[in-house]
C-alpha angles and dihedrals in degrees: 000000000000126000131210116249120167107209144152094293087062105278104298121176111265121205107252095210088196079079136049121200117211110219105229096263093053088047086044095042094044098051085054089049104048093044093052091050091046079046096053104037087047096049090042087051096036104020085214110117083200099060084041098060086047090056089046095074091075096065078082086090089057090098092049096061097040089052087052096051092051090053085058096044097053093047094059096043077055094053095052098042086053089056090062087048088053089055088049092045093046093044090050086046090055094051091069093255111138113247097265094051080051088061106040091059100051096077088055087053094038081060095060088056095041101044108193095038092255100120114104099223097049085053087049092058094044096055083046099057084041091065093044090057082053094057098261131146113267082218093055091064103047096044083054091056097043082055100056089027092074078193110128094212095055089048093046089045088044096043089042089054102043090047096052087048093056093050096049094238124157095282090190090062101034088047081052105047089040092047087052097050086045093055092047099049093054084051101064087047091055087057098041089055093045082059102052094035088088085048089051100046083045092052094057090053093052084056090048093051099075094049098052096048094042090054092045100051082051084057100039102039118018097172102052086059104050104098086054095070100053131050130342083001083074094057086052102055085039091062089037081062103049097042082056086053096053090046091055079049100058105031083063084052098060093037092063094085105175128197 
């Protein structure tokens, strides 16, 4: 979703990365999903084509939660990618150039990483040192982008630096010892994330595991099976369901480790 800033460049429509708007195929493509996976979890645990297109209806929130997951995604693409601009701001510090200058040539090395100018961050740097060419605070603009960010480390790096403006403190040295704990701090998330990605990818499969045996043992031994499909037999699946369900709940739970 985009928001409307009016700002030194006349007012354009900035990305709120808080937000993520679904073009009108991934909202299409996401509700079919999502309501042929519901159909087809509900038959294979019900075997009523009724009560699974019931269920079906909730695969409408299927675009909820996919919007959700690509807001994520593209926050964290943006952390990382701000962690290249604060190598490029402290290297430039420690060079001798003044903060604004700083500021003005990221954007020129974020460009050598992110070759085609697509990248958000690189086109975050670039409104802010054109407001700085337009006799803005350098402050102003990046309070502006840690508002629409919705990324901590952007907010703590903003809030650190405004406050260290304000008070008159040493800003080369402050930019550099905030950029360091920044940077330390993402990397233990990295590895944090490279440790739980194995649990993750288990875990799916754990939540995989109930549907494939019940649908082969539908399809092995019929029979076997039967009683579980009238009466008392649908309280039981139905509990069976809704237990699966906690469990993805609160697997996801466990696996949001947050530093």
């Amino acid at each position: 979703m985009n928001i409307k800033v009016t700002d030194a460049s006349g007012g354009q429509t900035l990305p709120d990365y808080r937000q993520f708007h679904l073009s009108r195929n991934q909202y299409v493509g996401s509700v079919a999903v999502g309501m042929i996976g519901v159909f087809a979890a509900g038959y294979l645990f019900y075997h009523s084509v009724i009560v699974a297109l019931l269920l079906s209806a909730f695969g409408i929130y299927a675009p909820r939660l996919y919007r959700k997951r690509l807001a994520v995604l593209r926050r964290e693409r943006l952390k990382l990618q701000f962690k290249e601009a604060l190598f490029s701001l402290t290297s430039s510090l420690a060079a001798g150039r003044s903060v604004e200058n700083a500021f003005r040539l990221v954007a020129a090395d974020l460009l050598l990483v992110y070759p085609g100018g697509q990248a958000d961050i690189l086109q975050e740097f670039e409104r802010i040192g054109y407001r700085l060419d337009n006799g803005e605070p350098l402050e102003h603009g990046l309070r502006e982008f840690s508002e629409r960010s919705g990324v901590e480390e952007i907010v703590h790096f903003t809030d650190v630096f405004c406050i260290g403006k304000r008070s008159g403190g040493d800003l080369v040295e402050l930019i550099r010892q905030t950029s360091q704990t920044i940077g330390e701090k993402m990397d233990i998330q990295l590895e944090i994330a490279v440790m739980i990605a194995q649990k993750k990818f288990e875990s799916r499969i754990m939540m995989a595991v109930p549907f494939a045996f019940l649908a082969f043992l539908a399809y092995a031994a019929p029979d076997y099976m039967a009683p579980l499909y009238q009466g008392v037999g649908f309280l039981l699946l139905t509990a069976a369901l809704l237990l699966l369900l906690g469990c993805y709940w609160w697997i996801g739970k466990l696996m949001n480790i947050r530093i």
